[in-house]
C-alpha positions in Angstrom: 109.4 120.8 104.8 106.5 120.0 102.4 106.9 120.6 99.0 103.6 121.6 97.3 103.2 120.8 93.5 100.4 123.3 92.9 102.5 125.9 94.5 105.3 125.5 92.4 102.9 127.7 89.4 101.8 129.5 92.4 105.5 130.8 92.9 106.0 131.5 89.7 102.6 133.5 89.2 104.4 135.9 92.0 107.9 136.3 91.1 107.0 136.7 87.7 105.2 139.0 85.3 105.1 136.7 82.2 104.2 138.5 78.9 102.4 135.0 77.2 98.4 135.2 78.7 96.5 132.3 78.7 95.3 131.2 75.1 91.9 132.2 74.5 91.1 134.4 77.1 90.5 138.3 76.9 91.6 139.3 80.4 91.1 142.9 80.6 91.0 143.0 84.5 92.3 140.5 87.2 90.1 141.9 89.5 87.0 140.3 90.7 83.5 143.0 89.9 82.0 142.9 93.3 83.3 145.6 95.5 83.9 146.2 99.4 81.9 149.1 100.4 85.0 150.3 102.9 87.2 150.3 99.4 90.2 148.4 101.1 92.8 147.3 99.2 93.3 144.4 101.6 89.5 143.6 101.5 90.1 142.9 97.7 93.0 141.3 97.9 91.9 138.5 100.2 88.8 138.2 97.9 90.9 137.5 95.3 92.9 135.0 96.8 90.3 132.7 97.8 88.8 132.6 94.0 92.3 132.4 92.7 92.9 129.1 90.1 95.8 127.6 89.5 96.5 124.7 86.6 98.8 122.3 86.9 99.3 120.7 83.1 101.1 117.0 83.5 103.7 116.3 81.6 103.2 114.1 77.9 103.6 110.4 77.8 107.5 109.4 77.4 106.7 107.6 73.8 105.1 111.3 72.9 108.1 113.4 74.4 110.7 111.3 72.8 108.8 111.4 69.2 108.7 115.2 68.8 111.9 117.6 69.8 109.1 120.0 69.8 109.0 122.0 73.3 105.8 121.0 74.9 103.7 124.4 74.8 102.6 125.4 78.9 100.2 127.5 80.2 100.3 129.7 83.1 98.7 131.8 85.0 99.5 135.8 83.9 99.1 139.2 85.5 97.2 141.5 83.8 97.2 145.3 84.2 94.9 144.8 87.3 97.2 142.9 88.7 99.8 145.3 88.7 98.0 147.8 89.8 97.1 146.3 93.1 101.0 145.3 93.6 101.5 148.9 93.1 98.3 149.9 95.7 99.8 146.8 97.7 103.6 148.7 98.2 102.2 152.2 98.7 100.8 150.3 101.7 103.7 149.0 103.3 102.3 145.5 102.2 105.3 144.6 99.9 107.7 145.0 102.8 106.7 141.7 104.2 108.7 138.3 103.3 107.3 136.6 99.4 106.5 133.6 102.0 105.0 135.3 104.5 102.6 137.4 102.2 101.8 134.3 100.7 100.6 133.0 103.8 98.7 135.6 105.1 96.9 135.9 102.2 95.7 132.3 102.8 97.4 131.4 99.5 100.4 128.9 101.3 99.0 126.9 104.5 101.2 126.6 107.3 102.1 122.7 108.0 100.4 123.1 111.2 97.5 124.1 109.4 98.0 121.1 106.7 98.9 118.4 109.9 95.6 119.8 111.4 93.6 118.6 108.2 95.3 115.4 107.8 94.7 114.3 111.3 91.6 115.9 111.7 89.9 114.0 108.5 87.3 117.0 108.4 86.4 117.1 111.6 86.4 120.9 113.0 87.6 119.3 116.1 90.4 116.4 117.3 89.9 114.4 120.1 94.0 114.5 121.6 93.5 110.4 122.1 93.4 110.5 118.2 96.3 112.7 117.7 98.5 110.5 119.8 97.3 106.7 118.3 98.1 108.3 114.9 101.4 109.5 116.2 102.2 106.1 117.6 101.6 104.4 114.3 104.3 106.4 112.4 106.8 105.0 115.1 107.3 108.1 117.9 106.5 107.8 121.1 104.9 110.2 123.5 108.0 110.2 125.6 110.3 110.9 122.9 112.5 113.6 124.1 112.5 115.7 120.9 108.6 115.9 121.5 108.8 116.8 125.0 107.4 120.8 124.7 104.8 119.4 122.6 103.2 116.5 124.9 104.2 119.5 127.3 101.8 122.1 126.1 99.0 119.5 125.1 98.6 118.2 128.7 98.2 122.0 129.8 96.0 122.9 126.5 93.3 120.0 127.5 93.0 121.4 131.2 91.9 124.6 129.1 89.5 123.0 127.0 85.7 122.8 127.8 85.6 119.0 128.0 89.6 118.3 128.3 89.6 115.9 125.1 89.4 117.8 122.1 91.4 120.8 120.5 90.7 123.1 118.0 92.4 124.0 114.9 94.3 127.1 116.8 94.7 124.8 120.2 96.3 122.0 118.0 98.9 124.2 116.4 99.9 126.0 119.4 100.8 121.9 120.7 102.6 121.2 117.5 104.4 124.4 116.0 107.5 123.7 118.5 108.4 119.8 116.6 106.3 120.6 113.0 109.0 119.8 111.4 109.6 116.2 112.8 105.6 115.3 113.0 105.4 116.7 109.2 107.7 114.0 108.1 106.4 111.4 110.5 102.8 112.0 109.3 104.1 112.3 105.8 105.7 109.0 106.2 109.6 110.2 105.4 111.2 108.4 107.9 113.8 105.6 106.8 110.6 102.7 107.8 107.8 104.5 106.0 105.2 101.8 106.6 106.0 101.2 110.4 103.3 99.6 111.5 103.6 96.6 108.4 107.0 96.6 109.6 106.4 95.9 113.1 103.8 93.2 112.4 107.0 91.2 110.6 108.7 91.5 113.3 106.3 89.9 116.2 106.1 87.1 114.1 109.3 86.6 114.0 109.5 87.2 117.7 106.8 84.6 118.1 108.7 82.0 115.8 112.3 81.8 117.5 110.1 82.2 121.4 108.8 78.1 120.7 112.6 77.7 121.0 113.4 75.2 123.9 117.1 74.6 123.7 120.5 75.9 125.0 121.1 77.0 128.8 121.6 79.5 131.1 125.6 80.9 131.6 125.9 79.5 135.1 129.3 80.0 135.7 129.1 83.2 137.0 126.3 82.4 140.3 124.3 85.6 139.4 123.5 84.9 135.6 122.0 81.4 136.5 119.4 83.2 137.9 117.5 84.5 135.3 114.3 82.2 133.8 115.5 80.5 130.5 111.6 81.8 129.3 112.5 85.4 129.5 112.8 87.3 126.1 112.6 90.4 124.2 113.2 92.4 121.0 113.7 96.0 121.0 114.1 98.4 118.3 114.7 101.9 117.0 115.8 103.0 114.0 118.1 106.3 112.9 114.5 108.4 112.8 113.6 107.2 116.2 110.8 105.1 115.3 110.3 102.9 118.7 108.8 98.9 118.3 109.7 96.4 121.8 107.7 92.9 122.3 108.5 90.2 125.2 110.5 91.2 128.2 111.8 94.6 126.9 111.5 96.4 130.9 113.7 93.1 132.7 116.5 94.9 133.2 120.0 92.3 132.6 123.9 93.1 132.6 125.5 93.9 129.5 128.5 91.5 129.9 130.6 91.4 126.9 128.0 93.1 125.1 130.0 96.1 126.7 133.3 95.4 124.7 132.6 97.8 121.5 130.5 100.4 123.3 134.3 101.0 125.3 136.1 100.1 122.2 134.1 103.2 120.9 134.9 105.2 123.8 138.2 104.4 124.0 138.6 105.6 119.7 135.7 108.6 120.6 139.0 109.7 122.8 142.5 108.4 121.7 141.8 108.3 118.0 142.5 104.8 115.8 146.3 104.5 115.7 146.6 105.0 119.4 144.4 102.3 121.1 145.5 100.1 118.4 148.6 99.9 118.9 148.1 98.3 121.8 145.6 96.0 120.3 145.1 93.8 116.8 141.9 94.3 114.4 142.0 90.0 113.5 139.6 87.5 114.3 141.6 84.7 116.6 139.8 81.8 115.5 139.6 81.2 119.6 137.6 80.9 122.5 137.3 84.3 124.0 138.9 83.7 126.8 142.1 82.0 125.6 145.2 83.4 127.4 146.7 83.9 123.5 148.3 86.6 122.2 149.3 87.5 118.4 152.3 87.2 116.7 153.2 91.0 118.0 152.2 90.4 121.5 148.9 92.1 121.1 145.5 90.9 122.1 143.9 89.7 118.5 141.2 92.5 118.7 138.9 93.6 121.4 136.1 91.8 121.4 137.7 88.6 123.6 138.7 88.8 127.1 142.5 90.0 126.3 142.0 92.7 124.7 138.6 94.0 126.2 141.0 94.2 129.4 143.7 95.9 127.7 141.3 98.6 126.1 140.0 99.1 129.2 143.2 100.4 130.7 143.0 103.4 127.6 140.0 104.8 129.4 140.5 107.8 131.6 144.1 106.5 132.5 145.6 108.5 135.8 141.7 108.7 137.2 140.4 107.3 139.9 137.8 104.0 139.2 135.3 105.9 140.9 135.9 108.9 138.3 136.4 106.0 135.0 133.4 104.2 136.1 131.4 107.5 136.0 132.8 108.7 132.5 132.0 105.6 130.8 128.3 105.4 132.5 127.7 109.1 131.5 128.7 108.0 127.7 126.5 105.1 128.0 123.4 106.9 129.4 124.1 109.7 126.4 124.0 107.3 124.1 120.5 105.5 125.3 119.2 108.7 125.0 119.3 109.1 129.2 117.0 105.9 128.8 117.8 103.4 131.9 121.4 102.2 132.1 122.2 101.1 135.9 124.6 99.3 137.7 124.5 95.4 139.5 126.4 95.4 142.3 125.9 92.1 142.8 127.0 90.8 139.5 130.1 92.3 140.1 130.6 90.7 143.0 129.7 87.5 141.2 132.4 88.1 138.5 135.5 89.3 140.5 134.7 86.3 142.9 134.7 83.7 139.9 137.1 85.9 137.5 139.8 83.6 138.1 140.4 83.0 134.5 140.3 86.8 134.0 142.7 87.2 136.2 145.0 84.3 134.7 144.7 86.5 131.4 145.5 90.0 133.3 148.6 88.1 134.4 150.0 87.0 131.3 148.9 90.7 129.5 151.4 92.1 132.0 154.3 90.1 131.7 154.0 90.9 128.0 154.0 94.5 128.7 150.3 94.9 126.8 149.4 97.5 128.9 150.3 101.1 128.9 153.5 102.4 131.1 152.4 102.8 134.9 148.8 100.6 134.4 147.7 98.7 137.7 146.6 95.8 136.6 144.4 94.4 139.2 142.6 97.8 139.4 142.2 97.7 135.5 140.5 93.9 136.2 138.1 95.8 138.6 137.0 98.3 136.3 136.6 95.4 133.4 134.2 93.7 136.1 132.2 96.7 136.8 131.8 97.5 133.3 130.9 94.1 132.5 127.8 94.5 135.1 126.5 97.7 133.7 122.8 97.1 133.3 120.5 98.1 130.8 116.8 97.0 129.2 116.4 95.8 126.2 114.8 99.4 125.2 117.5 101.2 125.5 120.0 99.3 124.6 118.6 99.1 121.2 119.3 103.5 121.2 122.3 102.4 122.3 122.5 99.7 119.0 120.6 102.9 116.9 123.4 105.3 117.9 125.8 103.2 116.3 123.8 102.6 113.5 122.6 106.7 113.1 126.7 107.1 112.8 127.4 108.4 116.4 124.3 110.8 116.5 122.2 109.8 119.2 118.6 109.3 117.2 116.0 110.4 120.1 118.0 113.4 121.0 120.2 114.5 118.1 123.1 114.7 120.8 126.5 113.6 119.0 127.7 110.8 120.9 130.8 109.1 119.3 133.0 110.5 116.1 132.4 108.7 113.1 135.9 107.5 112.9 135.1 105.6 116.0 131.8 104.8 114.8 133.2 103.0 111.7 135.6 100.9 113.7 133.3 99.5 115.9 131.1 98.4 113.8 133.6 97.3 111.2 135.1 94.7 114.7 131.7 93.9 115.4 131.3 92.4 112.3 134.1 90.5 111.9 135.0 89.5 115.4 131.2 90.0 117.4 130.3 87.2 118.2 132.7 84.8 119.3 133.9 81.4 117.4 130.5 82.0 115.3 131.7 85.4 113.9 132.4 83.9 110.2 129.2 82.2 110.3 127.2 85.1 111.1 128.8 87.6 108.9 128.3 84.9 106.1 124.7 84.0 106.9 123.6 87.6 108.7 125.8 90.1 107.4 125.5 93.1 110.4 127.4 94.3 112.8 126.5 92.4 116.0 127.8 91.5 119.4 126.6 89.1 121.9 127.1 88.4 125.7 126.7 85.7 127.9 124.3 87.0 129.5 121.9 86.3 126.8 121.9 89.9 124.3 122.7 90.0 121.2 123.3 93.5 120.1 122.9 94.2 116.2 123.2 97.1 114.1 121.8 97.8 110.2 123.9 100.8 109.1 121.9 103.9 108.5 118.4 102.1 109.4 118.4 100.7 112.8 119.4 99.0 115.9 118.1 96.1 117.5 118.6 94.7 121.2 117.3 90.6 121.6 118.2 89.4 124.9 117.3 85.5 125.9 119.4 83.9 128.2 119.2 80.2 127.2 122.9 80.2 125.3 123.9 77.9 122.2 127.7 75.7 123.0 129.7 78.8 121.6 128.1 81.4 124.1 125.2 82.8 121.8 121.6 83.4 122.4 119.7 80.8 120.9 116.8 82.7 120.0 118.6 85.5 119.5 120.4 83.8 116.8 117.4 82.8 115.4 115.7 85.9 115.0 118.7 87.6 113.4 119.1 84.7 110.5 115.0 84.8 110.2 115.4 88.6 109.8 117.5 88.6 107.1 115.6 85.9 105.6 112.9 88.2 105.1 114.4 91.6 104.6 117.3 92.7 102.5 119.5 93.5 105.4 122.4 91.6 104.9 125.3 94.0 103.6 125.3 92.1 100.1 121.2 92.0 99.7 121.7 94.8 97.8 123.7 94.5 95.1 121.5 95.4 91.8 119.6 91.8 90.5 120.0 90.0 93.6 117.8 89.6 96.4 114.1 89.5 96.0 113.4 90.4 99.5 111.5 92.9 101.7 112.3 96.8 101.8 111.3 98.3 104.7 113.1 101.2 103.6 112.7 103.8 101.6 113.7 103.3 98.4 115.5 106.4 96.2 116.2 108.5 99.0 113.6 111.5 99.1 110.8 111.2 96.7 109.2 114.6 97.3 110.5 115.6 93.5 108.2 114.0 90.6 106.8 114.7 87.4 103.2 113.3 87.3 102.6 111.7 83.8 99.4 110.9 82.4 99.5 107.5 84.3 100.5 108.7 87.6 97.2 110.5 88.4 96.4 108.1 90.9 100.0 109.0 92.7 99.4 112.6 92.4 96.4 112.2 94.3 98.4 110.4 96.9 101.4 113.0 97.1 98.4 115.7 97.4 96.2 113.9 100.3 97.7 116.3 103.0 96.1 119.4 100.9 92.8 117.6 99.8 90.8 119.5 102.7 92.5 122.8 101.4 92.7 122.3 97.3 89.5 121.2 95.6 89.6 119.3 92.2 87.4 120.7 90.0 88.1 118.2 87.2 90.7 115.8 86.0 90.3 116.7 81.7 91.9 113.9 79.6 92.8 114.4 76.1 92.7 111.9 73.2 94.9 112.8 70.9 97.6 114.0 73.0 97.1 111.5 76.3 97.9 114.5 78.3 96.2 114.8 81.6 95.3 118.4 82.8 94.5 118.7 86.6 92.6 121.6 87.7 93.1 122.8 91.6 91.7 126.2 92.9 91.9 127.1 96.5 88.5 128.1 98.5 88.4 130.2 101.1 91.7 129.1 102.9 92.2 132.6 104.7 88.8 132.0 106.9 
């Protein structure tokens, strides 16, 4: 919701009758001479409002404030007799029975945000072509077929078949399309979302897309038959942050298997439902310092954690235990399409063919977790393998596994939908084993060099969370010797390179990076001082169509900057 600095005096001129008038003037009457030959009250009142003046003093310079404990002396706007008089007029009426807010309004004294998004996109233009309305919505990050925008693009499409010439709307037609999401296109026009500067942001990122694609090294996982398929030149960055700002480049639409890129999503799934002290007690939280498919168990006879083979198998047997495959395989694919925001998430059949054909090692590991007695009373083992193999062929883009990534990253709140997905408990584990354990034998390297949550797969992803910000899908299937993306691995480390997204960027006097973010949390509160005129104008460029400067009034002496704002004819 906006916050208006003008109307801030404006509030106080209605909920208060202050005694102190304005210095130097001799205000008999508040109302205007010129009369309404009907004599309604209402007539008046609306006359009023659009001649009404409103000053907004700034505040002294801090050398000034912190020389003088004197209070600074303010001026505001007063009621006079006439004033009270119509208030009085006003409630005999039946006018004062409306809502502060909603007299306000109709009186043309407080725009709506439709009105103000109107203005903004409109640039003063009494018309907007829609093609206009939807670049400028694409620059802040949203996308047309986001589905919190859905009733929106909805009414639009049947709003142009109405129009004259099926392009442009009107100032009613365009708040009809918007008043359903104002709230989410106020703060993406207003640029409130976590990446305010989206499109600067984006522009850092193709590069570095373009910089780890001349890449020519590693190779394709061959040794299951169906992964050798895929061309070493495919690959693709996807991202969307906690707001649901959408950026992809490359091969974002291939679709490709998840592998063990799968691991924390059912790690999550399997906490979401049993809670922390449950699933681990069947399985460790340590790094192993091992290949991920070493048939090694700890010192308790637990798999280390479970992001290798062992205990990805053994977490798998916590899902949906009693049910049928059929019925598991269906509950972990409905959590998977909720979190991707229903985005695609489908299934290769012939993957999972590929890997129970060549799982021999998997099996060698299912073995030796059941004559250890890893897995819960009454488990079928070879069934559980079968449901690790179909899990492990789950396929997704690289679009919406990076929801999946932001899901995770937004704290178990699906950003695209606002649908609560996983509990934070669950949430916080994940991400604190992806960080330690994520990416096989090169998990202390990464957290030392990348610092983020990340897991990676052999079939070439690389999925990477930054708490609270964003998540990010790269996917190239040329792999490094310890199973890793090559570029994938590149783009990360370049990433945090340029930003401060490394977990320790920002401790104070460190890093002398790039902020994407913004900085401070919400920054709708100021004071404008004398030398923040030019930011006031900047906080105020959503009302420029609506408030007109009369004059900016400096003082010598003082340094104190007055600015004077008085609203024209807002009602019409």
């Amino acid at each position: 919701m906006l916050h208006f600095r003008v109307s801030t005096v404006l509030k106080e001129f209605f909920q208060t009758t202050l005694k102190r008038p304005l210095s130097g003037s001799r205000q008999k009457t508040w109302l205007p001479t010129r009369h309404c030959s009907s004599g309604a009250v209402s007539v008046d009142a609306r006359a009023v409002c659009s001649r009404l003046t409103a000053l907004h003093v700034a505040v002294h310079r801090p050398a000034l404030r912190t020389a003088s404990r004197a209070v600074p002396f303010r001026s505001y706007c007063t009621k006079p007799e006439g004033a009270v008089e119509l208030d009085e007029q006003l409630r005999k009426d039946g006018v004062a029975s409306e809502a502060p807010s909603d007299k306000r309004r109709n009186a043309g004294i407080l725009p709506s945000l439709e009105d103000l998004l109107f203005y903004t996109v409109a640039e003063g233009q009494e018309k907007i072509p829609a093609h206009k309305f939807l670049t400028a919505l694409k620059a802040t990050g949203l996308r047309t077929g986001d589905p919190r925008l859905k009733e929106c693009m909805e009414i639009l499409k049947e709003t142009l078949k109405n129009t004259s010439d099926g392009v442009t709307l009107d100032r009613h037609q365009f708040k009809k399309c918007v008043q359903s999401n104002i709230v989410l296109l106020t703060q993406a026009f207003r640029k409130k979302f976590v990446i305010p500067d989206f499109q600067s942001f984006t522009s850092h990122i193709d590069e570095l897309y373009e910089n780890a694609k001349n890449l020519s090294g590693g190779q394709v996982a061959d040794y299951i038959p169906q992964l050798a398929k895929f061309s070493p030149d495919l690959w693709a960055v996807s991202l969307c942050t906690v707001d649901g700002q959408r950026h992809t480049v490359g091969d974002t639409k291939v679709p490709f298997c998840l592998q063990s890129c799968v691991k924390p999503l059912k790690y999550a799934v399997a906490v979401h439902d049993h809670g922390t002290e449950y699933v681990h007690s069947f399985i460790g939280k340590e790094p192993s310092g091992l290949r991920f498919n070493k048939l090694f168990l700890n010192e308790e006879d637990k798999p280390h954690n479970p992001m290798v083979n062992a205990g990805a198998i053994v977490c798998t047997s916590l899902i949906k235990q009693g049910a049928s495959n059929a019925e598991r395989f269906d509950y972990v694919m409905n959590f998977l399409k909720t979190m991707a925001g229903n985005e695609y998430v489908g299934f290769s059949n012939a993957t999972f063919q590929s890997e129970r054909e060549s799982g021999d090692r998997n099996f060698a590991i299912g073995y030796y977790l059941k004559e250890k007695k890893c897995f819960p009373e009454g488990t079928d083992m070879t069934s559980v393998l079968d449901f690790y193999f179909q899990l492990c062929s789950i396929e997704v883009t690289c679009e919406s596994a990076s929801v999946m990534a932001a899901t995770l990253a937004n704290g178990g709140i699906c950003p695209i939908t606002g649908e609560r997905v996983l509990s934070p408990e669950a949430v916080r584990n994940t991400l604190s084993l992806m960080h330690s354990c994520g990416m096989y034998d090169f998990s202390g390297q990464f957290a030392f060099h990348v610092g983020l949550p990340a897991k990676s797969g052999v079939a070439g992803g690389i999925l990477l969370v930054v708490p609270n910000v964003m998540g990010i899908m790269c996917w190239s299937p040329p792999l490094d010797k310890l199973g890793n993306s090559v570029r994938g691995i590149q783009f990360c480390t370049d990433l945090v390179e340029l930003f401060n997204f490394h977990n320790y960027d920002n401790l104070r006097h460190f890093a002398k990076k790039h902020d994407p973010r913004r900085e401070g949390g919400d920054q709708r509160q100021h004071s404008f001082g004398p030398m923040d005129y030019e930011s006031l104008q900047q906080e105020l460029a959503l009302k420029a169509p609506l408030w007109k400067k009369v004059s900016p009034t400096e003082s010598h002496q003082d340094s104190s900057t007055t600015v004077v704002y008085r609203m024209d004819n807002v009602a019409k």
